[in-house]
N, C-alpha and C positions, 0 to 999 in steps of 0.2 A: 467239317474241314478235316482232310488227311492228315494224320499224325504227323509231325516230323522230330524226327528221334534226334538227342543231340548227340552224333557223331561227330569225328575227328573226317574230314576231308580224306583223301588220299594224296600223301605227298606230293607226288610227281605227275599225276595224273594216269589212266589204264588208257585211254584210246592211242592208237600206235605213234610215240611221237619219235624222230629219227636223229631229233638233234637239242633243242636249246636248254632242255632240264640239264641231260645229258654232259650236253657241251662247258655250261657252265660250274658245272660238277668238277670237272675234269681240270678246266681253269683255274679253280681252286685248290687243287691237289696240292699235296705237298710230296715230292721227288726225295726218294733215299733206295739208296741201296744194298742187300743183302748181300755181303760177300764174305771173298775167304781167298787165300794165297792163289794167284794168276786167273783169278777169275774176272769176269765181265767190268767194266765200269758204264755208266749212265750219264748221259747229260740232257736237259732240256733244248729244242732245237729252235733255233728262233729264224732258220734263213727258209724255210719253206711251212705252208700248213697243210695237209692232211685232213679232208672233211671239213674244213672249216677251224681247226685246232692247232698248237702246235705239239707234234708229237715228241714223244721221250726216243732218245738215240741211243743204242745199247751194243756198246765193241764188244766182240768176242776174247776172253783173256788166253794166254797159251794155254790154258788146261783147267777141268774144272767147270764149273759152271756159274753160275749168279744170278738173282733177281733183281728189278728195280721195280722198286711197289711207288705206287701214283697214292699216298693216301686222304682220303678225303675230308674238306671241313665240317663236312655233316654226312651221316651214315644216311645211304643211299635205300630208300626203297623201293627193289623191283620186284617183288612179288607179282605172278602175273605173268613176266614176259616169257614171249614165245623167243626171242633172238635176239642177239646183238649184233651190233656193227662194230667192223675193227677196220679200221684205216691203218695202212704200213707199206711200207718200203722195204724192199732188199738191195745189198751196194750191190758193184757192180764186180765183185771179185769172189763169189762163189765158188768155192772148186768143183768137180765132180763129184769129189767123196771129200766129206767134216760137215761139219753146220747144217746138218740140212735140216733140223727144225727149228723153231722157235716156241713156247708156251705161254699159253695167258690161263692167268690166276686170278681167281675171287675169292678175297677172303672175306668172312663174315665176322660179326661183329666179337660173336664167340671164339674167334682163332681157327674157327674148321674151314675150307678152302672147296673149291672146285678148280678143273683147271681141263684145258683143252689145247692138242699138239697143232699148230699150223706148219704145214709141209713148204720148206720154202723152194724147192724144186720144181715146185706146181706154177707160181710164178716169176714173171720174167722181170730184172732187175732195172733197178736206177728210173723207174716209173712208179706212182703211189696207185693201189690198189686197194677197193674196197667189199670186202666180203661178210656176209651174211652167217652168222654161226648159230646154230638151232641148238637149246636145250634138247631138245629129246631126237634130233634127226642129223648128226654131223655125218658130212661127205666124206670120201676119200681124202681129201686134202686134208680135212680138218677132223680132229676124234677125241672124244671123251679120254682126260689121260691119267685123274687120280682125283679123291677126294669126293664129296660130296654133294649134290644138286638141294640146295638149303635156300634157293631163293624165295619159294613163298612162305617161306616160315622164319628165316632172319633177312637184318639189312648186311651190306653191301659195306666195308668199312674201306674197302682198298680194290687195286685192281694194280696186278704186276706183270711182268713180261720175262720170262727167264731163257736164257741159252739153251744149249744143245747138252746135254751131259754125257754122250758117246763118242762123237766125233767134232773134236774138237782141232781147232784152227790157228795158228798163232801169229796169223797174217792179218791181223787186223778186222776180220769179217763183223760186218754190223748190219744192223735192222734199222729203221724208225719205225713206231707203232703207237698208235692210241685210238681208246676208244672214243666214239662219237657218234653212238646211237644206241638205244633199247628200243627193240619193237616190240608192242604190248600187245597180248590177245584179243582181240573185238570183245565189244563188251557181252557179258552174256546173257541171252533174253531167256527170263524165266517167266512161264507161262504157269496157270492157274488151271485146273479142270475138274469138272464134277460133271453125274449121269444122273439119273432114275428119278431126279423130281423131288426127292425127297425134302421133307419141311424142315428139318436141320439146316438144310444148307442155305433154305432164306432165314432161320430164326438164329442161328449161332456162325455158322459159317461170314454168310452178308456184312452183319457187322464189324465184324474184323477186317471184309474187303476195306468198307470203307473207313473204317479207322486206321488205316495204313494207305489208303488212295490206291488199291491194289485193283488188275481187273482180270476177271477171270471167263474162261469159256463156259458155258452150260450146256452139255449135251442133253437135250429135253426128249421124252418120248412123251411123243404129242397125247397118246389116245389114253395117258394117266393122268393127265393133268386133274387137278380137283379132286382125283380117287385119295381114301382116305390115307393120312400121313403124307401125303403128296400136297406142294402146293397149288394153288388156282391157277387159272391165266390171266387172273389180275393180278397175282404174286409175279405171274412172269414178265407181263408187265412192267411194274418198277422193276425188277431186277435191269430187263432191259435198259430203263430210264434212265438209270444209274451207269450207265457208259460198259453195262458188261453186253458178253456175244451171246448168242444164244445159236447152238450149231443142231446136227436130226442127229441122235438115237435109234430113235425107229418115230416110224407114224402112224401106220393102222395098230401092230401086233409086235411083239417078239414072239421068234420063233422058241419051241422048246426044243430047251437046251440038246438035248441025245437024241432026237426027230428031228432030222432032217430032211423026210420027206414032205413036209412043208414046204422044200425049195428044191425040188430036184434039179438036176445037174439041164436036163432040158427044159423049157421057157426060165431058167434059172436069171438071167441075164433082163428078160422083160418083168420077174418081179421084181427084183431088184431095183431098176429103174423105176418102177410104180413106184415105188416106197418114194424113192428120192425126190421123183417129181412132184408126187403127194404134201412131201414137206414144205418143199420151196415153194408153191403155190400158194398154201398156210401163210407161212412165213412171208412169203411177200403181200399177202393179204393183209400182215398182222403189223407190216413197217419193220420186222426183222432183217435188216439187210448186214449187221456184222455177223458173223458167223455160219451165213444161211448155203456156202457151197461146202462148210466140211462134216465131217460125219465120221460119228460112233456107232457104228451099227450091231443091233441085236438082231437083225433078219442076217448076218453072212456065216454065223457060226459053223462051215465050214472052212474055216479060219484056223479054229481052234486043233490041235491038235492033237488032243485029246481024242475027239471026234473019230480019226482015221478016214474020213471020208475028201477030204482034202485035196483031188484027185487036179493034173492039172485042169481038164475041162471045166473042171468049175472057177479053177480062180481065173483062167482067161474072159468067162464068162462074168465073173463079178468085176474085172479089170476094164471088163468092153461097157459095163454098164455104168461105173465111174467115167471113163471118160466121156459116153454118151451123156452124161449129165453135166459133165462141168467141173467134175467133183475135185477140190483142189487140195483137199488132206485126208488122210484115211487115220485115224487112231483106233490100234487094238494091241494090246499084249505089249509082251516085253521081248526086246530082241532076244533070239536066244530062247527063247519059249515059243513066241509063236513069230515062226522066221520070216514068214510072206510080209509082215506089214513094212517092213525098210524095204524089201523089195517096188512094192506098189509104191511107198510113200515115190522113189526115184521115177517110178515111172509115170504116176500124173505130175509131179514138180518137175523134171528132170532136172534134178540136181537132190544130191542126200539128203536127209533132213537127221539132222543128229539131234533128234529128241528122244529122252528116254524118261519113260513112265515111272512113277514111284507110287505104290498105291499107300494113301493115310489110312492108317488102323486098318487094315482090309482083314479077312476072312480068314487069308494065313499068316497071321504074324510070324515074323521072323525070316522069312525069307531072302534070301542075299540079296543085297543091291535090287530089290523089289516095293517091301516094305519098309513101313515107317512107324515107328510103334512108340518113340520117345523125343521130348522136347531135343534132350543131345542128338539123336540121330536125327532129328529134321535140320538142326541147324550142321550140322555133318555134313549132309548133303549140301545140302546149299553151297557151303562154304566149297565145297570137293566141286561143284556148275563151276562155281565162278572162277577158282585157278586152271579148268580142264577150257575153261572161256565155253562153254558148248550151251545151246539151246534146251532147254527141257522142262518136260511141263510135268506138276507136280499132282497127283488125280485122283479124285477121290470117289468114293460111292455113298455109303451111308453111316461113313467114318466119323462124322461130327452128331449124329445123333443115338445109334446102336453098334455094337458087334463086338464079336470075340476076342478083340484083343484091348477092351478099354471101355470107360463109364462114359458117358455125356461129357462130366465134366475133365475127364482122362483126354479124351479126343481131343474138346475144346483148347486146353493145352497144348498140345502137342501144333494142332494149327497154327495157333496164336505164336508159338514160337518160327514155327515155320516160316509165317508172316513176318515176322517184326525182324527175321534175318533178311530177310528178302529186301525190306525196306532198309535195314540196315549199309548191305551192300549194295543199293540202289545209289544211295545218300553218298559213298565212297566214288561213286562214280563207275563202279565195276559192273553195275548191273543194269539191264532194261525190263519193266513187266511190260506186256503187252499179252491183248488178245489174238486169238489163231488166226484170225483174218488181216492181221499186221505182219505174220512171218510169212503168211503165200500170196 
């Protein structure tokens, strides 16, 4: 039976929701406002609503500026969200020049604040309008204007609305405004991957899958199976059995590594496809049908670039033979090191796949945003998936039983934490595992 860890829920919920957390939030607010000699005053509106709400009305004073903070019965957690929604109104006595913005403030629980300029110029008055405001992407109309982005790391205590402080009006100019939505980032799917067979990853690895109900890809190379330190194909088998994928590696050979003449650039394209076709034949002999169209491959290393052989003719050629087979994901390398694979991945998905690789205890530890070499940096990561909301699979080689950066039981660790974050932020709601034949 899979663990289940006792976590705290997530307050509000992560999958994008545009209104009732929100809205009820906001219902409960309690209306005060920050001022000072000829500045703004604030009142609650109750002759029209806004989204579904009703919003706070905020006059312009002759000079000066003011806030009106909405503060909340319970501190708000949005951690997570990609945008807000702002519902507002401008009257109908704009001049050309004074007032021309208005600002919205978030304060956190600690006193430190964000806050962003809405252009009132941009829209046209005495009609409610609703717009979309991105943490990390504001338009012209709307811009980052002071203070801090603290949302995934505190809550949300208030939410205020302040005047103009340059051009000021003393004709009565007003706003209504309120919030009445957080849109939250897709949840994020964190994928599991391991290569080469090795017997670690059914003797120490495996069980922590299932101790956490976690399912992970196995890219196998077929023609090692049962070689020694590798396990059988009745290991692979249960792994199978057990709800994981099992995707090709290689099937006859890997090629050596710096010998490329193995695959030259001519019939390149029809070995290639041997290989693939070779698998999937196996594999659907074998009742393998999760994982059986993607591929790790140790027969393309000119991929690598390291190599310098990498010429286009060949990756057209390895491009024409994925698609002649089917092939629906390509994993090699890390963007940024070896640059083709986000290329390809867009062209047999067509659509990006924003997966990035993290290798456990690999060969080079330490390597930026590559390696994983401690329990705190596994769950670092993780934690870093799931506020970026992105896809990505975490992958390993022979990290849970040998290598340079750690013991058996150093490794074992490190996974283990890796895991039990993963199910963590599963359990909040923020997260999905699934195997590679669930994200193509």
């Amino acid at each position: 039976m899979a663990k289940t860890p006792p976590y705290i829920p997530h307050q509000t919920g992560y999958i994008t929701q545009t209104g009732s957390d929100v809205k009820s939030a906001w219902n409960a607010a309690t209306l005060s406002v920050v001022t000072g000699a000829n500045t703004c005053t604030a009142d609650a509106e109750s002759g029209f609503q806004i989204g579904g709400v009703y919003p706070v009305k905020v006059t312009q004073g002759s000079s000066g500026s003011g806030v009106a903070k909405m503060t909340f019965a319970i501190d708000q957690d949005w951690g997570g969200t990609q945008s807000f929604n702002l519902g507002f109104r401008v009257s109908q006595n704009i001049p050309a020049t004074g007032c021309g913005s208005f600002y919205l403030y978030f304060y956190f629980t600690d006193g430190t604040f964000t806050s962003y300029r809405i252009s009132q110029y941009q829209f046209a008055p005495s009609i409610n309008h609703v717009v979309t405001i991105s943490r990390f992407k504001p338009d012209g109309t709307i811009a980052n204007f002071g203070g801090t982005d603290y949302f995934d790391t505190k809550k949300v205590r208030a939410v205020a609305f302040g005047t103009d402080t340059t051009s000021v009006q003393a004709n009565a100019t007003y706003f209504w405004a309120a919030l009445i939505g957080v849109d939250y980032k897709q949840k994020s799917n964190i994928l599991l991957g391991f290569d080469g067979n090795y017997l670690g990853q059914k003797t120490i690895a495996l069980p922590i899958l299932q101790e956490f109900g976690l399912k992970a890809t196995f890219y196998v190379q077929k023609y090692r199976l049962g070689q020694s330190g590798r396990f059988t194909l009745a290991d692979l088998d249960l792994i199978y059995s057990l709800g994981h994928a099992v995707a090709m590696h290689s099937y006859s050979k890997d090629a050596i590594y710096t010998d490329t003449s193995e695959f030259p650039t001519v019939g390149l394209q029809e070995a290639v496809e041997s290989e693939i076709s070779g698998f999937k034949t196996w594999a659907a002999g074998r009742g393998y049908s999760r994982g059986a169209n993607h591929y790790c491959a140790a027969i393309t290393n000119p991929f690598d670039p390291s190599i310098g052989t990498q010429t286009n003719a060949r990756m057209q050629a390895i491009i024409a033979a994925f698609q002649a087979q089917g092939v629906k994901s390509y994993r090699m390398g890390i963007p940024g090191y070896q640059p083709y694979s986000n290329q390809i991945n867009q062209l047999l998905s067509e659509r990006p796949w924003d997966v990035f690789v993290n290798q456990l205890n690999s060969q080079s530890p330490g390597t930026a945003n590559q390696d994983i070499n401690s329990s705190t940096e596994a769950v670092n990561q993780v934690q870093t998936t799931v506020r970026q909301g992105m896809t990505k699979m975490f992958y390993g080689h022979d990290f849970v039983q040998s290598g340079a950066s750690g013991t058996t039981v150093t490794n074992r660790a490190v996974f283990y934490a890796l895991c039990d974050e993963i199910a963590r932020q599963i359990a909040m709601g923020k997260a999905t595992n699934t195997t590679i034949d669930e994200v193509f």
